[in-house]
N, C-alpha and C positions, 0 to 999 in steps of 0.2 A: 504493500500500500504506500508507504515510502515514496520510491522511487514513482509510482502513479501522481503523487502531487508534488512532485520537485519538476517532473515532465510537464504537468496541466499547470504549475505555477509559472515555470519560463515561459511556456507560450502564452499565459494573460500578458505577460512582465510585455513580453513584446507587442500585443495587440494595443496595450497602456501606451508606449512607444510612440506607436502608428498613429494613435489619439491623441498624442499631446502635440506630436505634429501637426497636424489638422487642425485640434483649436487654435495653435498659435498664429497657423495663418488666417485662422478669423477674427484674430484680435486678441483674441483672449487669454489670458497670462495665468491669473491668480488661481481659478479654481482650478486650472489645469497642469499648474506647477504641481499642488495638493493631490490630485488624483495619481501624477507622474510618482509622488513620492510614499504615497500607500498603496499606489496597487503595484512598484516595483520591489516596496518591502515586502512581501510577500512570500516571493520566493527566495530572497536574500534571508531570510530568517527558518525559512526551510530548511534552506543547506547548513546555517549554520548550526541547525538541530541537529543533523545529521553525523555532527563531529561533537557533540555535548559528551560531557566526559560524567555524567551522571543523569537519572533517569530525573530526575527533578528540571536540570538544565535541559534538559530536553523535550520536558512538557511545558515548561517557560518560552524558550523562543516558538512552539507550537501555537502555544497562546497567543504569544505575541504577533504572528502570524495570522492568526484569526482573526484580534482587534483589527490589523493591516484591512484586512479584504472587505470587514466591516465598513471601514472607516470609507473603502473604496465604491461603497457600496452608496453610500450616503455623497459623494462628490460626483459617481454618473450618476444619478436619481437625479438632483440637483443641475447639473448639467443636462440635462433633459426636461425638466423642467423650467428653465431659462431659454429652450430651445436653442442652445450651442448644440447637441446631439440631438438629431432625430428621435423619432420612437424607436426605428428598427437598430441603428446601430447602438443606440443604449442597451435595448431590449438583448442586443445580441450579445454585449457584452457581460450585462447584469446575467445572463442565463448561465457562461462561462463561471462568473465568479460565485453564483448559487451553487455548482457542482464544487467547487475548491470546499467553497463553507462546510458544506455536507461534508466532505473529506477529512478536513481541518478538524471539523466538530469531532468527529468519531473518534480521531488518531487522538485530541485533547483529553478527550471521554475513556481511551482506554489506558491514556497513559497515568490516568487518576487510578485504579484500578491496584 
């Protein structure tokens, strides 16, 4: 399962990317800096779970991980609702990061355990 969300978290990391390029050439800076920098921590905090030298640190950056996609989650909503994003590419991306969540949740869920 691991390695299922280090793979589905680099390619958000990237579709965020493609996004923040896009708003910038609409104008828009602020909330697209915001979205660039939690929906790239994401996977940045995956991997460094990945090398946690205890199961605690390793349910920690997973957490942390999760706030991230959250937080990402709350910056396209918002960006879609100012109509800088469409419905469809919000929609398409909010879908992406609904499956991390679920991912995220579970691996946080069992690392309580």
């Amino acid at each position: 399962m691991d390695k299922v969300i280090e793979i589905k978290s680099f390619n958000f990391a990237k579709r965020i990317i493609k996004a923040y390029r896009y708003l910038t050439s609409k104008k828009e800076y602020i909330l697209s800096k915001q979205l660039m920098r939690s929906g790239t921590s994401i996977g940045a905090n995956v991997v460094e779970a990945q090398y946690a030298i205890s199961k605690k640190e390793f349910r920690n950056k997973m957490s942390i991980a999760l706030k991230e996609a959250a937080e990402s989650r709350y910056w396209i909503t918002l960006l879609k609702n100012e109509e800088f994003l469409s419905e469809k590419e919000a929609n398409s991306l909010l879908n992406d990061l609904e499956e991390i969540i679920k991912i995220l949740s579970k691996i946080v869920k069992n690392a309580n355990l």
